[in-house]
N, C-alpha and C positions, 0 to 999 in steps of 0.2 A: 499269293505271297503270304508266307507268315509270320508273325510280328516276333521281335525276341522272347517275349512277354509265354507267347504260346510256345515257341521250340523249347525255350527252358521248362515252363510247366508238364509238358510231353518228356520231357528226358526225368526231371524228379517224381512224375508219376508213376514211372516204368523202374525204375533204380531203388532197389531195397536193400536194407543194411544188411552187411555178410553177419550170419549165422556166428553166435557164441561160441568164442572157447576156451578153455583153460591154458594159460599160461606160465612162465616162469617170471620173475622180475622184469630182468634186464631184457628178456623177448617181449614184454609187452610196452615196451619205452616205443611213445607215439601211440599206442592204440587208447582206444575208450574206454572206460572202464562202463559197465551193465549193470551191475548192481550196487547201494550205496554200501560203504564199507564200515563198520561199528565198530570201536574201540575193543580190546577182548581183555585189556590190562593199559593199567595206565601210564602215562609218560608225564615226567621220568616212574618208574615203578617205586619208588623211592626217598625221601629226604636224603641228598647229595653235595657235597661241596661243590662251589662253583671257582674255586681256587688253591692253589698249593700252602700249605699253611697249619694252623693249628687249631682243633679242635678243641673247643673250651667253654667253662661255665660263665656266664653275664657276670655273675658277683664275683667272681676271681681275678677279672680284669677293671673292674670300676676304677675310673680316676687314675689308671694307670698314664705314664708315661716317660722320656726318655730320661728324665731326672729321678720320675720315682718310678723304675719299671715294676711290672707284676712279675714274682718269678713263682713257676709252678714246676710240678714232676712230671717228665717224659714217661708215660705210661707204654708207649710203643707205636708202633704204624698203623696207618689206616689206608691201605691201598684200593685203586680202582679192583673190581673184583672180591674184594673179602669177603667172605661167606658168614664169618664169626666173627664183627666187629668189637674193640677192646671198650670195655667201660670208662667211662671218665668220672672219677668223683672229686666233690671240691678239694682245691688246689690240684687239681692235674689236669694234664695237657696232652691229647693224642694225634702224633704229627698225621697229617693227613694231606691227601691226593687229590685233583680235580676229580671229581665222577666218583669219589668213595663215598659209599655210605656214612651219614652222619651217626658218630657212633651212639648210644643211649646214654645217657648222663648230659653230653653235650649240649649247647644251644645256639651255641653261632661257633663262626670258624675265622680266624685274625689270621689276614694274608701274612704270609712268611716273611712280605718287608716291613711288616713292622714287630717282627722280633729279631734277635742276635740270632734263632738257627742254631740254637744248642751250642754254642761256639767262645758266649761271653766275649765278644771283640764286638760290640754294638751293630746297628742295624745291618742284616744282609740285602743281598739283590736275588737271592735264588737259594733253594737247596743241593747240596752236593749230594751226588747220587749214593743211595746206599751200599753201594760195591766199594765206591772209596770212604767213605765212614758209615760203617754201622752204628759207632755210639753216638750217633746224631739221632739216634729212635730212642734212646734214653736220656739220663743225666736232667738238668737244670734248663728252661727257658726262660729269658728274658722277655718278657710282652712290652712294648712302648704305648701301645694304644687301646682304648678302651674299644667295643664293640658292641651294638645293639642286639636285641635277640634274636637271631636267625641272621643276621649278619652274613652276604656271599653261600646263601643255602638255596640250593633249586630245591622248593617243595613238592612232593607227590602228587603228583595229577597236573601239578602247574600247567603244563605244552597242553595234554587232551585226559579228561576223564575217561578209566573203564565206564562204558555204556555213550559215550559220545560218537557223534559221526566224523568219521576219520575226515572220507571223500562221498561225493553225493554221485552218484548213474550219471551218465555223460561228461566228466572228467577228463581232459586227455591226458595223459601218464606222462608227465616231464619229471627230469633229477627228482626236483624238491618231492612229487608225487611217491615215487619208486622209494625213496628214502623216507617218507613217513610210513609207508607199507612194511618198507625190511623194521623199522622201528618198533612197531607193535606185532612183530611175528608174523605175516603173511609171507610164506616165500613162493607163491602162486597167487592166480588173480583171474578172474571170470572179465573178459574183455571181445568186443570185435574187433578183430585182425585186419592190419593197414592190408588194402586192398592193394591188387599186383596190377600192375598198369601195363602194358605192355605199349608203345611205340614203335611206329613207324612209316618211314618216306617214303612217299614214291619220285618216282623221276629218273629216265636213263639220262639226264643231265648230271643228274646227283653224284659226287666224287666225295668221299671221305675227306676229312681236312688231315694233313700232312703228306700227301699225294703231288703229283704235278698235274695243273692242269690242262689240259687239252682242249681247242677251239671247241667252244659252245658249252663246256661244262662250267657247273658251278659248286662249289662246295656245300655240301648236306649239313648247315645248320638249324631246321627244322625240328627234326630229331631230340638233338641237343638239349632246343629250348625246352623240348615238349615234358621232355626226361628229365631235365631237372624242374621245372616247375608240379610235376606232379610228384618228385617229390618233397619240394618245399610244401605241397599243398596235403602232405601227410602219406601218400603211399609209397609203394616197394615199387619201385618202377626200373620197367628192359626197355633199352633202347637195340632198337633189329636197324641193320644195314640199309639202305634205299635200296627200296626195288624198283627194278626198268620198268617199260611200262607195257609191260605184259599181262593181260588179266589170268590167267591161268596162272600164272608165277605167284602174282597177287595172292589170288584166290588158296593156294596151296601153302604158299608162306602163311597168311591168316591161319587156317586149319591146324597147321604144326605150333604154333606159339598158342594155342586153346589150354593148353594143357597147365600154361602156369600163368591164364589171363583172368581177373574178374573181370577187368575192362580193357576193351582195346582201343587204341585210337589211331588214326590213319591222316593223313597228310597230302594235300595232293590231289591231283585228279578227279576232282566233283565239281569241276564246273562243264560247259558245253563243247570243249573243242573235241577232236577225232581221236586223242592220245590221252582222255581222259578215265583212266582204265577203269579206276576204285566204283566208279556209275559201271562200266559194263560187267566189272567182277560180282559187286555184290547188290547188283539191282536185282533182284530175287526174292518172291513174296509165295509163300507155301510152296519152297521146295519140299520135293515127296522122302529128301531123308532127314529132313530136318522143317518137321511143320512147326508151324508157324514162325518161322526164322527168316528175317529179309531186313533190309535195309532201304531207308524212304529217304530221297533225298528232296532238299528242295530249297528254294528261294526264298530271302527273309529279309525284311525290309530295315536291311542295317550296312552301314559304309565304314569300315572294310569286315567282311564276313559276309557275304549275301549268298553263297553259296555253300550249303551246311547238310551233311546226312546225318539218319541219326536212325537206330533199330537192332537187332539182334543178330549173332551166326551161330553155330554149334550147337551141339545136343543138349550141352548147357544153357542155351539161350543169352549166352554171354554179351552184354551189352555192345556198342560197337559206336564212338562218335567219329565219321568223318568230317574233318576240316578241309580248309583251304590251304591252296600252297606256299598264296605269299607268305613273308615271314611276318609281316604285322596282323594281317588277318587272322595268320596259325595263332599265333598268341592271344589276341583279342578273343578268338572264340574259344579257346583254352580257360581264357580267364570268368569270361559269361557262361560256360557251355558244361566243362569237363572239371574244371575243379569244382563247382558243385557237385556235380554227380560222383566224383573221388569221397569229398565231403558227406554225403547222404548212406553210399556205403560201409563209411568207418560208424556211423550210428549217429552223426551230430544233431543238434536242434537246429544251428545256425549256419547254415552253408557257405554265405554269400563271404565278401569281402566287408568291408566295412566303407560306409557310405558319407561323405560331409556337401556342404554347400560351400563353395567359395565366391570369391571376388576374381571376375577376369581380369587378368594383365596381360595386353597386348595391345600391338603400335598399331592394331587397324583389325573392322569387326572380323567373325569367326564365319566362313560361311554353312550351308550345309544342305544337301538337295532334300526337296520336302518330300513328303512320304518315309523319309531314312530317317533312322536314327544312329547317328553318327557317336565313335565314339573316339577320339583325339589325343595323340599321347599329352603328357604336361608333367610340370613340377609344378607340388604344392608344398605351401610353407606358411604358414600362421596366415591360415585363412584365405589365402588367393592361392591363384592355379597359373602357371603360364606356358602355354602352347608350345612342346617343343618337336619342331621339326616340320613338315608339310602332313597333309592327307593320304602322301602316295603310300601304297600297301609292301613298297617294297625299305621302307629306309629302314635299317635295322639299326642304324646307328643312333638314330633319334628315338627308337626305342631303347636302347639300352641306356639312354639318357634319363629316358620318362620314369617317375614313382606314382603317375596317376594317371587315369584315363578321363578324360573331360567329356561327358556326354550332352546331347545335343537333341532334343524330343524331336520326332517324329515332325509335328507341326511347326519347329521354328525353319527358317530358314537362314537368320542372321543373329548371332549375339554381341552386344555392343563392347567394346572396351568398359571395363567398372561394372558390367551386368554379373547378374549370378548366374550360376554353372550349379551344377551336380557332378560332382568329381567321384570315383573309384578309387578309392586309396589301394595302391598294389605294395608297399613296403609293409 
């Protein structure tokens, strides 16, 4: 029997990150970034207004206000984009844009509410667009307030200096990431690519859900779980229809899905009974057209999961995790098994999920057979854990309840109420 300990260390031995490649932006959104990325020009590239307003000299506004305003000369606009910003010399004033260049002469920029806006009818709330008054770019402003120097100015380089590290090698590419890339001019990006998961069930029990069912079937939520969780857990994942339990079917479905799988994973049929196909399809160790290709299954001392394969098919040698078919077991060894190895392929350091201690809560102890290590759905919340639902591998409902998995060592057999736990945080 093998401990989780080793089936996990066997699967991230064998699992290597996909191969680099060049991307575009918005295709690389979720992948890893490979190499660290360096500044090429800095942000902002520029001294910019941080507000709609007036660009102007310190000493021409001093001691201004509503009684005694500053009036200056309207030398012209200064829009986002200007190429050739207008000079400001004392007593003048150049209306200016969020994200416009601060013009030369200038030193700080006085928000537009606290001038009259070229208008002389005292303080505005806004300027009116240049389409309905143009001689708002010239004429006479009133200032009410004085202003410090550089006053509402984003200075150059402020966000990141040229020569700074934008993102460091193992990054994963969310909005904010993407948007500081398009910022400094990358519109491509060297990254490993979200791995393709391929899924799926077996069971001629299995019915698609919006179907009727029929004595003895059950509806194919396995699947489902498996396909969105991998990819909450960052890849491109196919969810394939339940297959009967035909190992030739089996074995030929597998073969046609190679072609767009880094990783497959299968559901179902690895435990001992007669209709357990996924053992008789891919029990296979130096087939002669695919050497060294086979799949090893075997027993591991954990409750629910104890029944787990794990090894290669195709000429590619394409990884291959069988699970179990409960629905709690599917998930549980999902969460130990295959989302790290999902994780190891996008290129990360950290696979795992993220780990706390808590306080049990519960109206009587936890049990658990020794040699197992158990792992129990729960909710966790500031620091305790509380048990939700039974051990059986079938309730899904108390799993979709659960945000943590409460585990249980090998050597304990009972944990008290108020005892500590080792919870898995899965939100």
């Amino acid at each position: 029997m093998w401990s989780v300990d080793e089936h996990l260390d066997d699967i991230l031995a064998t699992v290597r990150p996909l191969d680099p490649i060049e991307l575009q932006l918005l295709d690389a959104q979720g992948c890893v970034l490979v190499d660290d990325i360096t500044v090429p020009v800095s942000l902002p590239p520029f001294d910019n207004s941080s507000m709609d307003g007036y660009a102007v000299r310190v000493a021409d506004i001093a001691g201004a206000s509503e009684e005694y305003p500053a009036a200056l000369e309207v030398v012209g606009d200064v829009a986002a984009g200007a190429a050739e910003p207008l000079h400001v010399g004392p007593g003048q004033a150049a209306r200016i844009m969020t994200g416009a260049p601060l013009p030369p002469g200038a030193e700080t920029v006085v928000p537009v509410e606290w001038t009259d806006g070229g208008l002389g009818e005292g303080p505005v709330t806004g300027m009116r667009a240049r389409s309905l008054a143009p001689e708002a770019a010239s004429g006479q402003v009133q200032v009410y307030r004085a202003a410090e120097a550089r006053a509402h100015v984003r200075a150059r380089g402020s966000d990141v200096k040229e020569g700074d590290r934008a993102l460091a090698a193992g990054t994963v590419l969310g909005p904010p990431q993407i948007s500081l890339l398009a910022a400094i001019g990358r519109g491509t990006v060297r990254v490993r690519p979200r791995p393709r998961v391929v899924v799926l069930s077996t069971g001629s029990e299995l019915v698609q859900p919006d179907t009727e069912l029929a004595p003895g079937q059950i509806y194919d939520s396995n699947s489902f779980a498996l396909t969105a969780a991998a990819r909450d857990a960052g890849a491109i994942a196919y969810r394939v229809g339940a297959v009967a339990d035909d190992a030739e079917t089996l074995r030929t479905t597998i073969e046609d899905q190679l072609v767009r799988a880094d990783l497959m994973v299968t559901t179902g049929g690895v435990s001992v009974g007669a209709y357990d196909v996924v053992k008789e399809a891919l029990s296979y160790v130096g087939d002669e057209d695919e050497p060294g290709s086979g799949v090893e299954f075997r027993k591991l001392a954990m409750q629910p999961g104890k029944p787990q394969g794990f090894g290669s098919v195709g000429p590619d040698h394409t990884p291959l995790l069988a699970l179990p078919g409960n629905p709690v077991s599917s998930y549980v060894s999902f969460e130990l098994f295959v989302r790290p190895a999902i994780r190891a392929l996008m290129g990360l350091a950290d696979v795992h999920r993220p780990r706390a201690r808590a306080r049990l809560t519960a109206d009587k102890p936890l049990t658990s057979p020794k040699g197992r290590r158990q792992f129990l759905r729960g909710r966790y919340a500031d620091g305790a854990v509380t048990p939700v639902g039974g051990a059986g591998s079938h309730l899904v409902a108390a799993l979709a309840r659960a945000d943590a998995l409460i585990v249980v060592p090998e050597a304990v057999t009972a944990v008290e109420p108020g005892g500590e736990v080792e919870v898995v945080l899965l939100g």
